[in-house]
C-alpha positions in Angstrom: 153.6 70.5 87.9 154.2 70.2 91.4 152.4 67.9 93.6 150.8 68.9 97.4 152.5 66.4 100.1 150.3 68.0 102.4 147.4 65.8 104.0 143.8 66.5 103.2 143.2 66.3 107.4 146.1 69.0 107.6 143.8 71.4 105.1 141.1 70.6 107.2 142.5 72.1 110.4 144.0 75.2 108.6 140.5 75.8 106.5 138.9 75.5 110.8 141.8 77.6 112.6 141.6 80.4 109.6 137.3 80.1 109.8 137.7 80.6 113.5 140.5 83.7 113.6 138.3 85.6 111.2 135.1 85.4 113.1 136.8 85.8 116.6 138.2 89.6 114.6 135.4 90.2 112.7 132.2 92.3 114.1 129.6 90.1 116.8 126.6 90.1 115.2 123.3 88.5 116.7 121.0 86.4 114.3 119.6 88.1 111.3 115.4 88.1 112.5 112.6 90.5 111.1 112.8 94.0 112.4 110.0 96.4 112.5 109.6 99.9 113.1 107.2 102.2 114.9 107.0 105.9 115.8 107.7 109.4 114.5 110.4 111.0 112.8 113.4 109.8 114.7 112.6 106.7 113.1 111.1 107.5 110.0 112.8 105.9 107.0 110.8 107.7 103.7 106.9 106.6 104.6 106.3 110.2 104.4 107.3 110.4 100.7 104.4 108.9 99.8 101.9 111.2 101.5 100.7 114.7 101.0 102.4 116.2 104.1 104.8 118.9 105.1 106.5 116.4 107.5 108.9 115.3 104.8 112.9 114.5 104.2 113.1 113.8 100.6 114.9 116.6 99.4 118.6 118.2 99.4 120.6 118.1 101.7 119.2 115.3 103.8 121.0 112.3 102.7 124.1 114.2 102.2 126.0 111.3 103.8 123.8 108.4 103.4 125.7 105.8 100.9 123.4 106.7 97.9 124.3 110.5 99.1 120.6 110.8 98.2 117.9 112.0 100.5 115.3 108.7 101.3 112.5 110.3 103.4 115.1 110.0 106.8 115.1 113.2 109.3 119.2 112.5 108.9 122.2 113.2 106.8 122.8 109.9 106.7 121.7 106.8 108.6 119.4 106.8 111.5 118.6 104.7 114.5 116.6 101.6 112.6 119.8 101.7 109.9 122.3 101.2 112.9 120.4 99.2 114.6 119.9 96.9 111.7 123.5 96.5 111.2 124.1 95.1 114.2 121.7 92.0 114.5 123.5 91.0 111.4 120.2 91.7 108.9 121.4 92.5 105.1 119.4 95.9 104.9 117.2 97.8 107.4 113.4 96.8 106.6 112.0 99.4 103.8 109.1 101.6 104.5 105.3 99.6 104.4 104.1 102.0 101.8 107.2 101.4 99.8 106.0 99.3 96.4 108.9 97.5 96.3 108.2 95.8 100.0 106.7 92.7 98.6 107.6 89.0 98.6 110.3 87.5 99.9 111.5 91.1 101.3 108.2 91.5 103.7 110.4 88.8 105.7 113.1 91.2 106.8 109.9 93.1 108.0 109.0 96.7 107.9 109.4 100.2 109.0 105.7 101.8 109.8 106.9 105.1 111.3 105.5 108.4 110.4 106.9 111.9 110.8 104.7 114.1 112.8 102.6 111.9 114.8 102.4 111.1 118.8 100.7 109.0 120.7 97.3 111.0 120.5 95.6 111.5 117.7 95.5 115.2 117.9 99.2 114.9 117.8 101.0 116.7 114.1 97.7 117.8 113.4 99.0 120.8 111.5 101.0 118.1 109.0 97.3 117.4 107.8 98.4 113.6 106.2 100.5 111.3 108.4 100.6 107.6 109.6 99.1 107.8 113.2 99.5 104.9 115.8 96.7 103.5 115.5 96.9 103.1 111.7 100.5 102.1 111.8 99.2 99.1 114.4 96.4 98.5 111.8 98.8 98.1 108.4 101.2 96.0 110.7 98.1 93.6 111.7 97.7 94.4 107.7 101.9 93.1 106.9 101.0 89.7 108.5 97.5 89.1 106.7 99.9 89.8 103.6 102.7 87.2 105.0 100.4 84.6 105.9 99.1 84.5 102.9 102.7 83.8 101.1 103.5 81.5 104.1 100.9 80.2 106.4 100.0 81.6 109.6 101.8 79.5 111.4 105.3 80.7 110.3 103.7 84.4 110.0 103.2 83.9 114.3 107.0 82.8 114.2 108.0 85.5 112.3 106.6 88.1 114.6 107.6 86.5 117.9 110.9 86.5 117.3 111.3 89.7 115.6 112.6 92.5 117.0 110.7 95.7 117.4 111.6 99.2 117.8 108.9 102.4 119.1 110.1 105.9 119.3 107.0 108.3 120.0 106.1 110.9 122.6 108.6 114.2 121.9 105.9 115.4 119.2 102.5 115.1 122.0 105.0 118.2 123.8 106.7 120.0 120.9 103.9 119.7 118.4 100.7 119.7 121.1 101.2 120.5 124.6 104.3 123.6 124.1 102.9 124.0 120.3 101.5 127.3 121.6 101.1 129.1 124.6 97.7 128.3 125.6 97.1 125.1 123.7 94.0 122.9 123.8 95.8 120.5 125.9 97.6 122.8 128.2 94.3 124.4 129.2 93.1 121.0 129.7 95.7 119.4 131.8 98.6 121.1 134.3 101.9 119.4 132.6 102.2 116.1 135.1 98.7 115.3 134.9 99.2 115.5 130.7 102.4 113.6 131.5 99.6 110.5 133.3 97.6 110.9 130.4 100.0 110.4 127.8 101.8 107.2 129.8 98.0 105.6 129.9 97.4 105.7 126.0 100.9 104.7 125.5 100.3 101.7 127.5 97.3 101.4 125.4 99.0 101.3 122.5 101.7 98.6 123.7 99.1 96.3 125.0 97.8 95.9 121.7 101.2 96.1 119.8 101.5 92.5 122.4 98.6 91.1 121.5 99.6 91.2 117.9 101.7 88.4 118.7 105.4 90.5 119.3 108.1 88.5 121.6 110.8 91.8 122.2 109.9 95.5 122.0 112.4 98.0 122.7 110.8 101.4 124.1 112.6 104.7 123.6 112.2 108.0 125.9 111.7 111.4 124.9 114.7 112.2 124.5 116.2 115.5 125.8 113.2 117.8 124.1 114.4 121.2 125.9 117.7 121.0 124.3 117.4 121.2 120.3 118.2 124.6 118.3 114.7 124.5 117.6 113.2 125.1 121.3 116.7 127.3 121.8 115.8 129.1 118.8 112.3 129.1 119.8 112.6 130.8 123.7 115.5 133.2 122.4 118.0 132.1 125.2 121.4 134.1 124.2 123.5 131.3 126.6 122.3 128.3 125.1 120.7 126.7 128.3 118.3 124.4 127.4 114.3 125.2 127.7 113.3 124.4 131.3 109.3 123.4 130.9 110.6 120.9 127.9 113.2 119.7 130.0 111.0 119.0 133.3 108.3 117.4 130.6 111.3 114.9 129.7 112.2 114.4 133.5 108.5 113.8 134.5 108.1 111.5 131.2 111.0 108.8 131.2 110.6 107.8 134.7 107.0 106.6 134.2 107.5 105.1 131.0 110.1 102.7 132.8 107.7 102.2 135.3 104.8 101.4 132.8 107.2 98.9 131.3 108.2 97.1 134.3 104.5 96.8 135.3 103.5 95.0 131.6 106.2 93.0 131.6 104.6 91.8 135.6 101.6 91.2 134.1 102.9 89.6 130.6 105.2 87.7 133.1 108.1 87.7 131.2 110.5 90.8 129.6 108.6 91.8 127.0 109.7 95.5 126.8 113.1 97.0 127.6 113.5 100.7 127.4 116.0 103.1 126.6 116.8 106.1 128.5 117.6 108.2 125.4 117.2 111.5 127.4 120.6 110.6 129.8 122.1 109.1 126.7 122.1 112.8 124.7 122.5 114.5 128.1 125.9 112.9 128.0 127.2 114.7 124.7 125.1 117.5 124.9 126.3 118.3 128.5 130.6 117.8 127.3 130.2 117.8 123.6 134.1 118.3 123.0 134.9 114.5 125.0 133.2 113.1 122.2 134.4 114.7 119.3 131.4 117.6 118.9 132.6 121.2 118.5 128.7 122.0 119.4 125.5 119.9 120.7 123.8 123.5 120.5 124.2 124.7 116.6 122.4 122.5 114.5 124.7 121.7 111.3 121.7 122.5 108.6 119.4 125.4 109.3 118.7 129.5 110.2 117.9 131.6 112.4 120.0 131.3 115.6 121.3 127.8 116.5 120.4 126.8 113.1 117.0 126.6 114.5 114.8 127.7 112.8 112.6 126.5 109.7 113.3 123.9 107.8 116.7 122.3 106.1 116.6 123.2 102.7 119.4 123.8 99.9 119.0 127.5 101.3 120.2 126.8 104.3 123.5 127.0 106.6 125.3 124.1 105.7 127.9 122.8 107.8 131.2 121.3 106.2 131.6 118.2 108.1 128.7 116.8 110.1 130.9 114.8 112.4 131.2 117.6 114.5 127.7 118.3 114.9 125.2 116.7 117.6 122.3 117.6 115.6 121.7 117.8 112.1 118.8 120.1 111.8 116.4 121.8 114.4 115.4 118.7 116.0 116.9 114.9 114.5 120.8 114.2 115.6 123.7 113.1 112.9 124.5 110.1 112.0 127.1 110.3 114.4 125.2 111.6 117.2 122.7 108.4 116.4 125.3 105.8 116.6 126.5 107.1 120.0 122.9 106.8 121.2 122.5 103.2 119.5 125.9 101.8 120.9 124.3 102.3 124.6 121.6 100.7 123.5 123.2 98.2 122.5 125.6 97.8 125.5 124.3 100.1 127.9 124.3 99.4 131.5 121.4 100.1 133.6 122.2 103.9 133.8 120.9 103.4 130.2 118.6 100.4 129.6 116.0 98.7 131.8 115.7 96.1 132.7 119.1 95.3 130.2 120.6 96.4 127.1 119.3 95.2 123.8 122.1 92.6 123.3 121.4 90.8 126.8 117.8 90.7 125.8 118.0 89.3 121.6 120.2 86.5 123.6 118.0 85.3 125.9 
C-alpha cells in the first residue's frame, strides 16, 4: 500500500484554497433569515386552496413548470416572486402557506406566506371572490404565527425572529381592476374622481404598514402596481385591435407608484431608520413589455394560457390556448407573468439601481 509523503499542513492549505475557489464560483447568497409574505395573487403561494373561493390556482395547467409540474395554489406556471426571491437569501424552501397543516414546528421558523388571491387594501376589495384572506386578517394570523412561535421558543427569540426577517407586500392592482374599473360606474368611482381614490388608497395603505411595524418587522419590501393597463385581460377587456395598453389603468399606475415611494420615504422619517424599500415594478415590466424581443419574449401582449383575444379572457383552464414554451411569453394568463417574466422583475429587485428601487435594492438593504 502506498504511503502519502505529503504534509498534513500541505492538506490543510489545499482543503482552504479549494473551499475558497468554490464559494468565490458558486452563487452569492445572503444569510438564510425568516421570510414572510403579504398581499394578493402575485404572491400567493396555495392559501386559496384551502378556502371556498373562485380566486384559485390549484388545477391544470398552472404548475406546468413548477418542479413538482403540479399546480400548488400559485397564479404561475411555475415559480413566482416569493419562490425567487427565496432562493436568493440562501433559505432551503420558500415559507409554505399559514393555512398549510404541514406549517408547524421547526418549519414556522423559515416563516410564512399569508397572501390571498383577490384581495386589496380595502375591504370592499375581491368582494365578488366571496371567501379570501383580507389584510387585516392576514396582519391578525401573522400577530397569530408569533403567539404560536413564542410558545415553542420564548418571546424573546420570537421578537428576533421577526426583526430580522425579511418581508415582502404586493397589494393595490386588485382596489383598480377588481373595485374602482370593476365596472363602469362602480361604488367607488362615483364616490371618488380617480386621484382622489389614488389619496385614499395610499392613506389605508399606510395604515396598514404602520401596524405591519408595530408588529415588531426590521425590513419590508413594498411593491407597486405594476403596469395594470397592460395585461390581455384589460386588452381583452377595452377591445383595442393594436394592442396599446388601457390608458385610465395606466394613468391609475402612474398616479399610484409615485405616492407610494413617497409614503415610504415619509415612514421611514418618522421610524427614523430604512424600514421600507420599494420596488418600482411598473418601470420594471414597462421595460419588456415596451421591447419584448431584447429579452427573449416573442409577445408581452398574448398571454400564453387563455381565450378570447390576447388570451384574455376567462380563466386558464385545461380548455384553454396553451402555449408550447412559456419562455417566450411575458404573461402566463390574463393577468400573473411567467416564471420568466418574474425572475426578470426579481433580479432588479435584487440589484436594481435607483431607476428601480428606493431608497436601494434589496441586496444593499439585507446587508446593512
Amino acid at each position: 500500500m502506498a504511503i502519502s509523503t505529503r504534509k498534513p499542513e500541505s492538506l490543510v492549505i489545499a482543503f482552504v484554497f479549494l473551499l475558497t475557489v468554490l464559494v468565490m464560483s458558486g452563487p452569492i447568497m445572503i444569510e438564510a433569515r425568516a421570510f414572510f409574505v403579504f398581499g394578493d395573487s402575485l404572491v400567493d403561494s396555495g392559501n386559496n386552496n384551502y378556502l371556498l373561493t373562485t380566486a384559485r390556482a390549484d388545477s391544470p395547467p398552472y404548475g406546468i413548470d413548477f418542479p413538482t409540474r403540479r399546480p400548488t395554489g400559485r397564479f404561475s406556471n411555475g415559480l413566482n416572486i416569493p419562490d425567487l426571491i427565496s432562493e436568493a437569501i440562501g433559505n432551503e424552501e420558500p415559507p409554505l402557506p399559514y393555512l398549510n397543516p404541514e406549517l408547524r414546528g421547526p418549519r414556522l421558523f423559515q416563516g410564512a406566506n399569508f397572501a390571498s388571491a383577490g384581495i386589496g387594501i380595502l375591504n370592499d376589495t375581491g368582494f365578488q371572490f366571496i371567501n379570501i384572506i383580507r389584510m387585516y386578517q392576514q396582519l391578525d394570523y401573522f400577530q397569530q404565527y408569533q403567539q404560536r412561535v413564542s410558545r415553542l421558543v420564548g418571546k424573546q427569540q420570537t421578537q428576533r425572529l421577526v426583526s430580522q426577517a425579511l418581508v415582502l407586500i404586493t397589494v393595490g392592482g386588485n382596489d383598480f381592476v377588481n373595485n374602482y374599473f370593476l365596472f363602469p360606474y362602480s361604488a367607488r368611482s362615483r364616490q371618488f374622481t380617480l386621484p382622489d381614490y389614488v389619496r385614499f388608497l395610499i392613506s389605508e395603505y399606510k395604515k396598514i404598514l404602520l401596524r405591519l411595524s408595530s408588529l415588531g418587522v426590521g425590513r419590508v419590501l413594498v411593491t407597486g402596481a405594476g403596469p395594470l393597463g397592460c395585461a390581455p385581460a384589460e386588452l381583452a377587456r377595452s377591445g383595442t385591435s393594436n394592442g396599446r395598453c388601457s390608458p385610465e389603468l395606466q394613468r391609475a399606475a402612474s398616479l399610484y407608484d409615485p405616492q407610494i415611494i413617497q409614503m415610504i420615504n415619509e415612514l421611514n422619517r418618522k421610524i427614523g431608520k430604512n424600514v421600507f424599500i420599494t420596488a418600482n415594478t411598473n418601470q420594471m415590466q414597462i421595460d419588456f413589455l415596451s421591447t419584448p424581443r431584447s429579452y427573449g419574449f416573442v409577445t408581452s401582449k398574448v398571454a400564453c394560457c387563455g381565450q378570447g383575444p390576447y388570451n384574455g379572457m376567462g380563466l386558464c383552464t385545461v380548455l384553454s390556448n396553451l402555449c408550447p414554451n412559456r419562455e417566450l411569453y411575458v404573461f402566463w394568463d390574463a393577468f400573473h407573468p411567467t416564471e420568466k417574466a418574474n425572475r426578470m422583475i426579481v433580479r432588479h429587485i435584487l440589484t436594481g439601481t435607483t431607476k428601480y428601487m428606493n431608497p436601494m435594492n434589496l441586496s444593499s438593504a439585507l446587508a446593512l
